[in-house]
C-alpha positions in Angstrom: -115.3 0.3 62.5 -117.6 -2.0 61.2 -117.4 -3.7 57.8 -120.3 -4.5 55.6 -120.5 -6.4 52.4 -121.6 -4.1 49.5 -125.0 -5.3 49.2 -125.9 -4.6 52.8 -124.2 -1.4 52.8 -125.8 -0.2 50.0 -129.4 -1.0 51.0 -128.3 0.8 54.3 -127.5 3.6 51.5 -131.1 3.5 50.2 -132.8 3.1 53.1 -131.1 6.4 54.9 -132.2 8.5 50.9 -135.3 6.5 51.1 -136.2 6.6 54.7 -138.1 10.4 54.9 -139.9 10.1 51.9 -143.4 8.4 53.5 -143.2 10.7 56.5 -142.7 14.1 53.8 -145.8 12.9 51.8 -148.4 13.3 55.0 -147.3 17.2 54.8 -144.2 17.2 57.5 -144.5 19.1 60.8 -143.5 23.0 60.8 -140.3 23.8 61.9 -139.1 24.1 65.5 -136.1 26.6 65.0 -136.1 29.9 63.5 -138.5 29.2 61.4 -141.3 29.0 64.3 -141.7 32.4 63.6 -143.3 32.6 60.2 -142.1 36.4 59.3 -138.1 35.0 60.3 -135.6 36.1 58.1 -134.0 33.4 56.3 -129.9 33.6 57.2 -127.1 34.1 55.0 -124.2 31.5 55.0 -120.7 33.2 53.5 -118.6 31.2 51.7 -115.9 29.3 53.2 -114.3 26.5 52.1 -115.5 24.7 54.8 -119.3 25.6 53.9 -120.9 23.2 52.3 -124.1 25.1 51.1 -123.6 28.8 50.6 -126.9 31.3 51.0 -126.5 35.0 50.1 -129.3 37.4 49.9 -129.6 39.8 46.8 -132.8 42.0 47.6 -135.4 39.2 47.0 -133.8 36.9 45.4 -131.5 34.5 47.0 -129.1 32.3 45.8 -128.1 28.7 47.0 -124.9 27.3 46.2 -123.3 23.7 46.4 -119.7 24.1 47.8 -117.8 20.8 47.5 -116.0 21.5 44.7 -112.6 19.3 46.6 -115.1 16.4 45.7 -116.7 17.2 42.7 -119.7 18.7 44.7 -120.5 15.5 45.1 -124.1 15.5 48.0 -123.0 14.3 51.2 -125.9 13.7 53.8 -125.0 16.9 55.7 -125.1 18.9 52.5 -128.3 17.3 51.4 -130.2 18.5 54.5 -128.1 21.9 54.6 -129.7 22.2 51.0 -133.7 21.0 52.2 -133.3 23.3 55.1 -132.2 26.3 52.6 -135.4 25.0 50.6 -137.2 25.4 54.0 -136.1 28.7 55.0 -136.2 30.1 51.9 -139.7 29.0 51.4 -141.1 30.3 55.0 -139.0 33.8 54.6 -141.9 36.4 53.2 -138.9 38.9 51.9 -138.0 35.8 49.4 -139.6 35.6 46.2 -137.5 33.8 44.1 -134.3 31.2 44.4 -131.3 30.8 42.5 -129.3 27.2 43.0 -126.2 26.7 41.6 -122.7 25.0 41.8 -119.5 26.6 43.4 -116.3 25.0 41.3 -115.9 23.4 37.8 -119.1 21.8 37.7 -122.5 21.6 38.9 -122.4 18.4 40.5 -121.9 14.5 40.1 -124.3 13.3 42.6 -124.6 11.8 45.6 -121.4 11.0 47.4 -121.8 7.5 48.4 -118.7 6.6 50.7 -120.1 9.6 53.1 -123.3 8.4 52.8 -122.0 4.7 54.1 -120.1 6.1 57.0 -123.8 8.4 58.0 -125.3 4.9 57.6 -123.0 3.1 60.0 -123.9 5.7 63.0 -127.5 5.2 63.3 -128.3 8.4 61.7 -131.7 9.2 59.7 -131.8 11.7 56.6 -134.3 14.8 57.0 -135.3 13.2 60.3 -137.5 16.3 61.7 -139.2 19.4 60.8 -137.9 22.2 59.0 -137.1 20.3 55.7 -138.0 20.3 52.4 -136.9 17.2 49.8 -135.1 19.1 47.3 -135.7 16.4 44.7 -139.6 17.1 45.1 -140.6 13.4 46.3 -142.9 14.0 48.9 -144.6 16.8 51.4 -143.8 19.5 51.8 -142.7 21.2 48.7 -141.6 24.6 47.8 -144.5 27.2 46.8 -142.4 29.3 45.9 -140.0 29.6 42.7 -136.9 28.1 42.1 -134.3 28.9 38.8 -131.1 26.6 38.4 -128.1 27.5 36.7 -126.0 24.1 35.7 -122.2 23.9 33.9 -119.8 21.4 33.8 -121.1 17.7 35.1 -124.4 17.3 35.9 -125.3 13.9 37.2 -128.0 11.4 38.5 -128.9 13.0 41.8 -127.9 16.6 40.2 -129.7 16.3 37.2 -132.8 15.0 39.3 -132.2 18.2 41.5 -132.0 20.0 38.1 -135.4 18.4 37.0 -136.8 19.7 40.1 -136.6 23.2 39.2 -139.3 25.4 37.6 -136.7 27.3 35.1 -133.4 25.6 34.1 -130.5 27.4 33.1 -127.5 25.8 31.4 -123.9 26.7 30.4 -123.2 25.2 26.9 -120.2 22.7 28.9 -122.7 21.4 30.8 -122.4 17.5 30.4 -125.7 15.4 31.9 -125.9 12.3 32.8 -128.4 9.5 34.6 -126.8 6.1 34.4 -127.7 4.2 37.2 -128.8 1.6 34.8 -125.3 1.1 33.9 -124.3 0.5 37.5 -127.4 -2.3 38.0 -129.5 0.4 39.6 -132.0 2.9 38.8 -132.9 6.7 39.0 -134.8 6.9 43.0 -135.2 10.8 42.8 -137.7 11.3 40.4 -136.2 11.5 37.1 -137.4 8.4 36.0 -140.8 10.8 36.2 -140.2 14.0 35.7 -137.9 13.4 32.6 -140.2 11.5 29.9 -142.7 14.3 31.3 -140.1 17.3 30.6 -138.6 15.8 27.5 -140.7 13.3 26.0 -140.9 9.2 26.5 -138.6 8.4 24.0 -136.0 11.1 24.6 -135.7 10.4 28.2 -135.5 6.8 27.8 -132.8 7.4 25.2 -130.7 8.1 28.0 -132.0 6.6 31.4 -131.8 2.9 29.7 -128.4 3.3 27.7 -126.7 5.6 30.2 -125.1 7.4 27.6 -124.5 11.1 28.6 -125.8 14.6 26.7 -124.6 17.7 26.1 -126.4 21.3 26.9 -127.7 21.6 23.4 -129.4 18.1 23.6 -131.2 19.1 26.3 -132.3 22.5 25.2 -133.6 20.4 22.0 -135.4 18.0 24.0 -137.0 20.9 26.4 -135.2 20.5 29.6 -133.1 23.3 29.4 -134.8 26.7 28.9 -132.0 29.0 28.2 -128.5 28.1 26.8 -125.3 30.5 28.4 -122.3 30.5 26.8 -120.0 29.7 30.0 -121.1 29.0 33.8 -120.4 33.1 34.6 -123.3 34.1 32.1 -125.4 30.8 33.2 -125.3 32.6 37.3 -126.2 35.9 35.8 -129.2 34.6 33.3 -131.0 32.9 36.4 -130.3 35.6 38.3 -132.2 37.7 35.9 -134.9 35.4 35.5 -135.6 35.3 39.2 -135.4 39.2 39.5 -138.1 39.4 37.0 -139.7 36.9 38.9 -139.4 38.9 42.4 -141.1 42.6 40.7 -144.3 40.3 39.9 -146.7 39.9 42.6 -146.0 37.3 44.9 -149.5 36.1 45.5 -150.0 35.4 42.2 -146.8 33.8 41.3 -147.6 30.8 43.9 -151.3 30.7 42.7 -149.8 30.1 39.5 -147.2 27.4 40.7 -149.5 26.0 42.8 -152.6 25.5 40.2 -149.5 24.6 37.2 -148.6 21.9 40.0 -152.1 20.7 40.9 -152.8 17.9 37.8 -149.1 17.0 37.6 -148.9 16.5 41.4 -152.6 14.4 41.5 -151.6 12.2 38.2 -147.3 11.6 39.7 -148.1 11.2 43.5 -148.8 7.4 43.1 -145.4 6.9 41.0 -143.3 9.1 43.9 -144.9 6.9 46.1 -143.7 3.7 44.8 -139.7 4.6 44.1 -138.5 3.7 47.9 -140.4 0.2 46.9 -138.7 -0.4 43.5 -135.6 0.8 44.8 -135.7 -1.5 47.9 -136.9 -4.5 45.4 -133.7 -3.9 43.0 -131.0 -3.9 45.5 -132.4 -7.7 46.2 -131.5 -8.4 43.0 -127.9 -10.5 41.6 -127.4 -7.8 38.9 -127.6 -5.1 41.4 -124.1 -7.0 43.3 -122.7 -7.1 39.9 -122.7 -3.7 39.6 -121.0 -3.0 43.1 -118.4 -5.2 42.0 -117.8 -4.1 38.6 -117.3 -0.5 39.9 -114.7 -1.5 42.8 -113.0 -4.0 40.8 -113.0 -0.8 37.3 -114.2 -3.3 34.9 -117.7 -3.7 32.5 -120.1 -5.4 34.3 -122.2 -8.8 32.9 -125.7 -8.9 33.9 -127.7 -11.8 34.1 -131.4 -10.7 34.6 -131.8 -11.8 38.1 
């Protein structure tokens, strides 16, 4: 086993997130699997505690669920692409017309799980390398045309809430708790929120958070827009976005992604540059002496001190 210092294993960390982005924006290749066949039917995945993204078809909906609950469904790299190929599938599947994601356990997610993510690293590994992907934070090409409801509870954070962001229609269970505090840990949101957020909720709401790290409840973000629809537990948060997507699926289906696609078209033209540029920033920042200091706050469980540089 090798053993890296935490700055270089943490760039390695980036660089694997980080790496498909430029390819995805040029449009991706079409898939080489099941999926070469455009009228394939996308496959269910039971649940098993072993299974790390669950897929079950309801009629023409289908729903997508994060099963790491052991780990605070916490996004491994195996998980990320089982989720982008469910994006794929789902998106190539002509009997789909709407998605429902959503969190197996106590809580939606907390992110990206960063000691798997150092272990994918060391092997040699690349993230999303191929066809048959789609980002599931939205960064680059391709991107779902079709639609896709979330349905949050519990803990929400930093690479879940930018999965949450991602969605068309957000559903939320009033324990939801949401959080993006990289800042805090001498980094910074590289999945998009740092875009989509002051454009969901407003500049000032979304830097309210993303620069003091503080987290928010469900209700916060139903006031500041994110949210669409407040559930009083995670049960009736499933069964709302369920509902949503149902109403979705008896519309027609060529006019739901005409109406994505042309709701997309200005956002896409005026955020493209900005999605472009976060693999740069990000890169730029982990250069940085503040960006150590917050490695070695979190191992050693103590505030950090910045200096700036």
């Amino acid at each position: 086993m090798f053993r890296f210092d935490r700055v270089a294993v943490s760039l390695l960390v980036v660089l694997l997130w980080l790496s498909p982005l430029h390819a995805q924006q040029t449009g991706g290749a079409p898939s080489t699997s099941a999926q070469t066949d455009q009228t394939a039917r996308m496959a269910e995945i039971p649940y098993s505690p072993q299974t790390k993204i669950t897929v079950e078809r309801q009629g023409q909906v289908v729903l997508i669920g994060i099963n790491r609950p052991y780990i605070d469904n916490r996004i491994d790299p195996e998980a990320l692409e089982g989720l982008a190929r469910a994006y794929y599938d789902y998106d190539q599947d002509p009997s789909l017309r709407a998605a429902v994601l959503f969190g197996h356990g106590d809580r939606f997610s907390k992110g990206i799980d960063v000691d798997a993510t150092k272990s994918f690293t060391q092997s040699g590994r690349k993230l999303l390398d191929g066809p048959g992907f789609i980002d599931p934070t939205g960064r680059g090409k391709p991107r779902l045309t079709k639609p896709l409801v979330i349905a949050v509870h519990g803990d929400t954070w930093n690479l879940a809430h930018e999965l949450f962001l991602a969605a068309d229609i957000r559903v939320a269970s009033e324990d939801t708790e949401f959080g993006q505090d990289e800042n805090t840990h001498g980094r910074f949101p590289g999945g998009g929120a740092t875009i989509r957020f002051p454009r969901e909720a407003g500049w000032g709401n979304a830097m309210r958070y993303i620069l003091t790290g503080d987290h928010w409840s469900a209700k916060e973000a139903f006031r500041m827009g994110t949210v669409q629809v407040l559930a009083p537990n995670r049960e009736a948060a499933l069964t709302k976005a369920i509902e949503i997507a149902n109403k979705i699926a008896a519309s027609s289906p060529l006019g739901t992604k005409a109406s994505l696609a042309s709701s997309r078209m200005a956002l896409e033209e005026l955020e493209s540059a900005a999605m472009a540029k976060l693999g740069e920033q990000y890169l730029a920042l982990l250069k940085t002496r503040d960006f150590q200091e917050g490695r070695d706050a979190e191992a050693e469980k103590r505030r950090p001190v910045y200096e700036g540089r």
